[in-house]
C-alpha positions in Angstrom: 180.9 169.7 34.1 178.2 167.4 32.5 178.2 163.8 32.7 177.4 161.8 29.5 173.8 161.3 28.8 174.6 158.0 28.2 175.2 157.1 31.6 173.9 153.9 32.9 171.2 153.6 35.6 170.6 149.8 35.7 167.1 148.8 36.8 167.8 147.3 40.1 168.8 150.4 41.6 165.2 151.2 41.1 163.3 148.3 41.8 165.6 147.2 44.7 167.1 149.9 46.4 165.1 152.9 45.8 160.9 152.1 45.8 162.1 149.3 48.1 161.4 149.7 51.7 164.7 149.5 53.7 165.4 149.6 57.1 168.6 152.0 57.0 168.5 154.8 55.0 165.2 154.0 53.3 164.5 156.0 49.8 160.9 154.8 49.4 158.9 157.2 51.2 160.3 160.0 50.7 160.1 159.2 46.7 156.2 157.7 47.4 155.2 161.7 48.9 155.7 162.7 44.9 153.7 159.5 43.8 156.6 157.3 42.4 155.9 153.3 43.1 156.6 150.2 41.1 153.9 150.9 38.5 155.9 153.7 37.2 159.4 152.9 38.2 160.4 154.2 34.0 159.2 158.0 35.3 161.4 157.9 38.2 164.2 156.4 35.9 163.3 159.0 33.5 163.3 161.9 36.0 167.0 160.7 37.4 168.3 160.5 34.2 167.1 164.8 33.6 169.6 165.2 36.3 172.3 164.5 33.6 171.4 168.1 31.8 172.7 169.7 35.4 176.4 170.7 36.1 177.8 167.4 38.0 180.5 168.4 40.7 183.4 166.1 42.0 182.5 164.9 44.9 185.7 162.7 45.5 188.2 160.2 43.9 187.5 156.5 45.1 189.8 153.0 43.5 187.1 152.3 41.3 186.4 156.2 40.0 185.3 159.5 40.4 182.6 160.4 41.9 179.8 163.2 41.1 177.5 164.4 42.9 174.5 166.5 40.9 172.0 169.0 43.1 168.3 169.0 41.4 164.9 168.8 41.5 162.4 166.3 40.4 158.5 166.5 40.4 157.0 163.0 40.7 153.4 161.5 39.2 151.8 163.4 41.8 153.2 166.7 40.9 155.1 167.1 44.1 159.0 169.0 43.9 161.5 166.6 45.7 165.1 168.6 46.3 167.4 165.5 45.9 171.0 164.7 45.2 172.4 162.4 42.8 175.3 160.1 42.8 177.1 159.4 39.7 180.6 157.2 39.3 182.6 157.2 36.4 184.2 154.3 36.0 188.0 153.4 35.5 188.1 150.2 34.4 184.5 150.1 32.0 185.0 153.8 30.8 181.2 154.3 31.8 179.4 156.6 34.4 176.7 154.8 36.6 173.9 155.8 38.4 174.8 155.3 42.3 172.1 156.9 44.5 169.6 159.5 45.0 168.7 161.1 48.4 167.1 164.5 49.9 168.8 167.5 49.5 168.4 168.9 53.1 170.4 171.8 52.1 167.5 175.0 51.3 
């Protein structure tokens, strides 16, 4: 199934959660070994949203919506192939599918 290349991937999951070191579950470093950082957060938006063109799978059924999860690839600034998986929701009560996360693939 594909989800609607419309789909929503607000800015602050970028800026905040993703190039932003965290102490649990950090996303940063693992996206910075493919050369993604703040000054071109728009690529790594850009390169999330290609996921879209991929077949999205349920993943599971939640209160709020369904959830899909899409396996991919993406190559970063510094030309570096990250295996990652993408979260997606679709909404219930806004009709609109959201970006929810993005981490390794472990599975080769």
């Amino acid at each position: 199934m594909k989800l609607s290349e419309d789909s929503v991937i607000a800015p602050e999951k970028i800026t905040h959660y993703l190039l932003k070191w965290q102490p649990d579950n950090d996303k940063s470093e693992f996206l910075r070994r493919a050369g993604y950082t703040h000054a071109n957060l728009e690529r790594l938006a850009e390169d999330i949203r290609s996921q879209l063109e991929r077949d999205a799978e349920l993943s599971r059924k939640t209160q709020y919506g369904d959830l899909f999860k899409i396996r991919g690839e993406i190559t970063g600034p510094g030309g570096i192939c990250l295996r990652i998986i993408t979260i997606w929701m679709a909404e219930y009560k806004s009709g609109q599918t959201k970006f929810i996360m993005l981490f390794p693939d472990k599975e080769v």
